[in-house]
C-alpha positions as CSV (number, residue, x, y, z in Angstrom):
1,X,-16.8,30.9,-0.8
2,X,-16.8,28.6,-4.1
3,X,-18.0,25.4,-4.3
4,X,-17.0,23.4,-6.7
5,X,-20.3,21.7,-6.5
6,X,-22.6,25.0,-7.2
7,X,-26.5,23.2,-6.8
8,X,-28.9,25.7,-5.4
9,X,-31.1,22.9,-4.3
10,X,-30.4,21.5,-1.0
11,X,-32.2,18.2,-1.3
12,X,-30.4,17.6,-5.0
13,X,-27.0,18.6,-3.9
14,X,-27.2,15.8,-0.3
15,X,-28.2,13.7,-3.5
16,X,-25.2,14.7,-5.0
17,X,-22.8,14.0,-1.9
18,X,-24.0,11.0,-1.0
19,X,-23.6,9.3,-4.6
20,X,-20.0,10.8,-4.1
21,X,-19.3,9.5,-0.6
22,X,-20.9,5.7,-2.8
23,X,-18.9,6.2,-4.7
24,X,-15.4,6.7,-2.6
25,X,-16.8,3.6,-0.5
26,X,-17.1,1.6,-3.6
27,X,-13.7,2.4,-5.1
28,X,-11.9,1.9,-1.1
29,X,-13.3,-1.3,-1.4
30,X,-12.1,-2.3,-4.8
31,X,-8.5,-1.1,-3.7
32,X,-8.7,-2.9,-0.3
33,X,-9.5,-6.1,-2.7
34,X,-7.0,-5.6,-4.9
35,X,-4.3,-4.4,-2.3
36,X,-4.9,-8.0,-0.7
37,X,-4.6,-9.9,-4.2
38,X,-1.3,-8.6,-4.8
39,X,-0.2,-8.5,-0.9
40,X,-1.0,-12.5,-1.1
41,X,0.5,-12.9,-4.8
42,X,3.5,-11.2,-3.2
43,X,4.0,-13.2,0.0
44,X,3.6,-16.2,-1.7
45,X,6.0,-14.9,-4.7
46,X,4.1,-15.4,-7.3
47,X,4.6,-11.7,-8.4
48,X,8.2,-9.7,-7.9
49,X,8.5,-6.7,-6.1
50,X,9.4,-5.0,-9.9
51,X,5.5,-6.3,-10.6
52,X,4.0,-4.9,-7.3
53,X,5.5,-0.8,-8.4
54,X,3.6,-1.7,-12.0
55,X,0.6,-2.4,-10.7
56,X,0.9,0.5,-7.9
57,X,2.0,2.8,-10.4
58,X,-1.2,1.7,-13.0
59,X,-3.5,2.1,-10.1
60,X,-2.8,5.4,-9.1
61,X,-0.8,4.4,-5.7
62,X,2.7,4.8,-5.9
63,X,2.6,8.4,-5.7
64,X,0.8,7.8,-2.1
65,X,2.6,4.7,-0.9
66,X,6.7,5.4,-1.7
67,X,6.9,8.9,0.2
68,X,5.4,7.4,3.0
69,X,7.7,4.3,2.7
70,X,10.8,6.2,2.0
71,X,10.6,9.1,4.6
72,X,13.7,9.6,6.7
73,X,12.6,10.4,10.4
């Protein structure tokens, strides 16, 4: 099996995971922050709905929200 990670050293690749899994924490809790701002901006409509896909789409998120908003059950 291939990693994409190959490290032969066991101690610098835990390194290596753990500065990823940082890392993930870091940036959930930068778009938690930012999903707020612009959840509160919106409530109190201080941004349109038009404004809230911009910013979605620049941060990477409209991809993941819209299907799941849009799906038909």
């Amino acid at each position: 099996m291939n990693h994409r990670l190959m490290v032969s050293d066991p101690a610098i690749r835990k390194q290596l995971q753990l500065a990823g899994l940082r890392f993930m924490c870091s940036r959930a809790n930068w778009l938690a922050s930012e999903a707020r701002i612009i959840g509160l901006q919106l409530k109190n409509d201080r941004i349109t709905s038009a404004q809230v896909d911009a910013k979605l789409e620049e941060m990477g998120a409209l991809d993941l929200v819209y299907p799941e908003l849009m799906r038909c059950e």
